[in-house]
Every structure is written in C-alpha cells, then in structure tokens.
N, C-alpha and C positions, 0 to 999 in steps of 0.2 A: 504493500500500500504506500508504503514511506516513497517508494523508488518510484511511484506510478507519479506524485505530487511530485518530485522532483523533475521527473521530465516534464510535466507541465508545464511547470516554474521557467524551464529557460528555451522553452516555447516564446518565442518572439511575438509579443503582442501585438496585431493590427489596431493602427490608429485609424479612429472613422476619418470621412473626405476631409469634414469640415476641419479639423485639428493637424490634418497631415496641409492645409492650406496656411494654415494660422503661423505651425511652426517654419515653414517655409520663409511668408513675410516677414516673420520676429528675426529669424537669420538673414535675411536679405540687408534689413535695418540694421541691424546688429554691425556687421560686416561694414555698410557704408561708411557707420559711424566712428567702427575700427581704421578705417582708410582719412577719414576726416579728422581722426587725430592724431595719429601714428604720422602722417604722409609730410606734413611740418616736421618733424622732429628728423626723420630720415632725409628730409631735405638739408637743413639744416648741418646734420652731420656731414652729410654726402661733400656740402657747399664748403666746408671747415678745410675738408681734405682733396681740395681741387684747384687747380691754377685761377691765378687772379683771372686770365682771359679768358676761361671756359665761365667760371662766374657772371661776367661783368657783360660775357655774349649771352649769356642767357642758355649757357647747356646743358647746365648742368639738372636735369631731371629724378634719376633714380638712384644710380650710383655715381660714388667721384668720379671727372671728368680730367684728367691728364693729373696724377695724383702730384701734391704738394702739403708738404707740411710748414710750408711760407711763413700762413698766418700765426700759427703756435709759434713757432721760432719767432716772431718780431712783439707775440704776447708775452711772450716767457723769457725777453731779453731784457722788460723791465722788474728789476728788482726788483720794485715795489710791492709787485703782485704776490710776492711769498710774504712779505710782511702781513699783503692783506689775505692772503689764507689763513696764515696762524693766528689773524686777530676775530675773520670769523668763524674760525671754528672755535677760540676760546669763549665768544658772544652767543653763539649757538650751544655750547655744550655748557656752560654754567649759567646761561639764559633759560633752558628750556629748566634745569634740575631747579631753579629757581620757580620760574612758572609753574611747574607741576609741587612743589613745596606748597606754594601762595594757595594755589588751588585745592589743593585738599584739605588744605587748615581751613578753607572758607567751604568746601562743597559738604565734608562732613556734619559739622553743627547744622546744618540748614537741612540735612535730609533727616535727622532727628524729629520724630516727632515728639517729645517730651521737651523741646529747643521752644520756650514763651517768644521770645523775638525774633523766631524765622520768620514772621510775616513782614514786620518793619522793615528788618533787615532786606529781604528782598525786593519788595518796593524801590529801598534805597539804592539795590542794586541795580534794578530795572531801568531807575531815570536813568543812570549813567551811561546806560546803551542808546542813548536818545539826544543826551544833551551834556554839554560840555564846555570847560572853559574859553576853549580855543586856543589858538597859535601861542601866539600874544603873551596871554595869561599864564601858559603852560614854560615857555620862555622865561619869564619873569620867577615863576616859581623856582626853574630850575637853577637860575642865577643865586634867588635868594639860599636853596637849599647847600649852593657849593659843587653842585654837579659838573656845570661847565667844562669840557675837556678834559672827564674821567670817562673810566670805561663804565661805572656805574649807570649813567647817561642814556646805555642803554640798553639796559638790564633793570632797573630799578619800575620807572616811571611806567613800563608795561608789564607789571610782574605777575597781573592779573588779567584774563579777559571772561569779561561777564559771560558771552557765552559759552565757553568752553566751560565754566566753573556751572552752570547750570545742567549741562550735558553730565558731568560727574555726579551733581547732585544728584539726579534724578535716578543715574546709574545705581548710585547708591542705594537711594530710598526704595526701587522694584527690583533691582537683582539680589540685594542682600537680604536672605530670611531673618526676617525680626525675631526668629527661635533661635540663633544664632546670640546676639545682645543678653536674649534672659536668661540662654544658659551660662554665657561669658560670666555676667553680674553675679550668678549667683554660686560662681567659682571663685569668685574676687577678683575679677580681672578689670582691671582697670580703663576707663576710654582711650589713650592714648595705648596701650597695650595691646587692644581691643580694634584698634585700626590700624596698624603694624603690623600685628599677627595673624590677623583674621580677614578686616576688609580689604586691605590693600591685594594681599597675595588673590583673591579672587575676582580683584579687579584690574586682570591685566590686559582684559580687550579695551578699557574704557582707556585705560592708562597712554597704552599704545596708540592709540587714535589722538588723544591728547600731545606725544609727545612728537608725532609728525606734524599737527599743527602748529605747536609752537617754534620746532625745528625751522621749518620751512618760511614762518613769520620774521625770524634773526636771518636767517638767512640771506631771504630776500631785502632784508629793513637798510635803505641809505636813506631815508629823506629823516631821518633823526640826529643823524652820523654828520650832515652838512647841516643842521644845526647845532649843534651842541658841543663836534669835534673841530678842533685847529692843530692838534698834531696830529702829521701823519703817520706817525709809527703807529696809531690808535686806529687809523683806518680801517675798514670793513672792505671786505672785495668788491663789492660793489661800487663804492666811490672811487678805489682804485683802477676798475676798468672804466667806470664812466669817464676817467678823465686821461685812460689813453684813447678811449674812443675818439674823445673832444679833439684832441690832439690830432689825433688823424681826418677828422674830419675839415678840422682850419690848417691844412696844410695849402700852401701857397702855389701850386701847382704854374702861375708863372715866374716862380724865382729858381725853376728847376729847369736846365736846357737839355735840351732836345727831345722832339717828341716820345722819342722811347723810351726817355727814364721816366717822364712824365705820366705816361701810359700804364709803364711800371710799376710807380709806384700805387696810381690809383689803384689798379687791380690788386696789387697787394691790401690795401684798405677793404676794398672788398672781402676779401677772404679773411682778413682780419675778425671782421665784424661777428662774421659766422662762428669762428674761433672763438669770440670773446661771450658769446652764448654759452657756446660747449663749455668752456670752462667754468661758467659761471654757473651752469647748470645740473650738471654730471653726478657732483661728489653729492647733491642733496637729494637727487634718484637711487641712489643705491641704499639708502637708508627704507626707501620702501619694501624692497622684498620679505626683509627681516621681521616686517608688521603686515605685512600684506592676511594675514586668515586672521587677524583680529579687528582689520578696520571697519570690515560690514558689520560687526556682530556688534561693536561696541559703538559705531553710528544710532544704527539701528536700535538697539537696545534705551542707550544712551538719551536720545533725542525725542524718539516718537511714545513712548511711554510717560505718564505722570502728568 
C-alpha cells in the first residue's frame, strides 16, 4: 500500500489550462523584469572593462568591447581613494553596530506590553518621520555639539531610523512568544539578560535585514560628509570619487594638443566613469549573499504584521 502512495506521489501532476497560462505570464514578467534590472548593471561592468573608443562609439552592448582596464588604472592611481575605502568601511562597520545598538535599546521597551509610555513615546516617534529641523538647524546643532570635522558627524546624528526601529518593534512584539518572558521572569532572568539571551538570538532575520539597511545607508551617505567634513583623511568614498569625477569632467580639452591625445583622453573619462561605479558599488553587493534567506522573512515578518 505504502509503495502504491508512493508512486503516486511522484506522478507529475497536471496543471488545468487556466494555471499552466497564468504561470506562463508570471515567468514571462518575471524574466523581463530580470533583464530590466540585471541588463544596467552588466552594462555597466561590461562599459568599466572596454576601451575608451568602443565606449564613447556606443558599442559596447553585452560584453566588453576591445578589453581595457584604463579606467581602474587612472581610479586607482589616486591615492586618495584607499584612504577613502578605509574611512568607509570604518563608517559602515561601526555605523551600522551602532545603529542596530540605538535600535534595539529603543525597538524592545516599545514592543512591551507592560511599557505605560509606549504610546507617547511613539507618537513622539512618529512626528519625526514627518517633520524636522532642517538643514540649517541640524548644522547649527552640530556646531554647537562639537561635531564639526569628526568622524562622529557621521555616525552619531543618524544613529536611529524611525522606521527600521518600528520594523524590529513589531518583529519583536508577533514573533516573540510572550510564554517565553513568563517563563524567563519566573526563573529570574533578568530584561537585559532576557534580550541577549533569548530575543536577540531568535531574531536574526529581523537583524539581518536591518543591518543591510543600514550598511548600505553609510555606504552610500556623502551629502553629510560635504557638510560636516574638511579633512580629507576623514573622507568617505564617495566624496572621494565624486571629486575625481569632477576633475575629469572640467578637464580642458583645449589646452591639450592634438587631436588624438585629446580624443584620448576623453574616452578614457568615459571608461572612467563606469569604473568609478564598479568601485563604488561592488564591495557593498557582496554583503548581500550572506543575508540573502533572511531578508524576505524578516521584511515580511517584520513590516506587514502589528
């Protein structure tokens, strides 16, 4: 009987018309969608590793086109650029351990219910995702605080973001069994013990989704960096490619003779550009694989419940 179910079982099941048409369309879309944003990015790379002239003519389409590694060699010839890797990965890596610190001393007490001023408190939290001092104001403060041209500058002033802190909340309050808490308490386990030992470890999809946000937020972050920064040993990579971009961009192209160097070196600008992508894009992609089966579940989880 057992053997008869088991052939059954891996009897291939016919889907009716309608569902063999459905999943058809669903991969059709699928697929396009795949190609619409995959097909930028393999340009991109393709564009990084091809001569300034196949660039600049427009040939390059799928794969590099007369191969060159131009542009990295005239990225990677400014020194600068190592300074500002190691400043944003020190801003990314003790930015986000910082952000997810802020975050869970605030997302915990709030998922509490036995917490009398979760409500106030939220509200309070809530206008700030709405309304704020502005530029100006936020300048002023960080003057008066001392910040100006520290690394704190910018790490401090974003240590929290209301809604990532909401998403943990919420994680917290529906995926943590409240049988959990009373059997804690009535072993004498302490709150802070209690979310160390207990909540944290079972929340590592929420975690994870959290710490590619905030990754990716340091990351990408200059427009706080050209405020608040004047040395540039403190630079972030970003301001330091934005300003060999600049550079290449206001290049004088009639103070350089003959048309071929001139030609030359445009097209090297070109390929430039694509390079200063890849670089600037690469090392904060490979951080996804490592979180990749937690980011749905602790979205999901995370967001749509509560």
């Amino acid at each position: 009987m057992s053997k008869a179910v088991e052939v059954n079982t891996r009897k291939k099941i016919k889907l009716p018309r309608e569902d063999k048409i459905m999943y058809t369309v669903v991969y059709i879309v699928m697929a396009l969608f795949m190609i619409v944003v995959l097909y930028p990015l393999i340009f991109v790379l393709s564009s990084s590793f091809s001569s300034g002239a196949a660039v600049s003519a427009g040939r390059v389409v799928l794969w590099p086109v007369d191969f060159s590694t131009v542009g990295y060699q005239i990225v990677f010839a400014y020194k600068a650029v190592f300074v500002g890797y190691a400043n944003t990965f020190y801003y990314t890596i003790v930015g986000t351990v910082f952000n997810i610190f802020m975050t869970t001393l605030a997302a915990y007490p709030l998922s509490r219910k036995n917490y009398q001023g979760r409500g106030l408190c939220m509200t309070l939290f809530t206008i700030t995702m709405f309304l704020n001092g502005g530029m100006i104001p936020r300048y002023l403060q960080m003057v008066n605080l001392g910040l100006i041209n520290t690394r704190a500058a910018l790490i401090v002033p974003g240590a929290l973001t209301v809604h990532n802190m909401i998403i943990m909340r919420t994680f917290f309050r529906n995926s943590i069994p409240g049988d959990l808490l009373e059997a804690a308490v009535l072993d004498g386990c302490s709150d802070i013990r209690y979310l160390l030992q207990i909540v944290l470890p079972l929340s590592k999809a929420v975690i994870s989704v959290l710490i590619l946000y905030y990754a990716v937020g340091h990351w990408n972050a200059y427009f706080n960096a050209m405020l608040y920064i004047r040395d540039e040993n403190k630079f972030p990579l970003q301001i330091i490619l934005r300003t060999i971009l600049i550079a290449s961009t206001n290049t004088d192209l009639t103070q350089i003779s003959g048309s071929e160097a001139q030609s030359a070196v445009q097209s090297a600008s070109e390929t430039m550009r694509y390079a200063l992508i890849v670089v600037s894009t690469v090392p904060i992609l490979t951080i996804y694989p490592f979180i990749q089966k937690h980011f749905a579940k602790g979205v999901m989880i995370g967001s749509l419940k509560g």
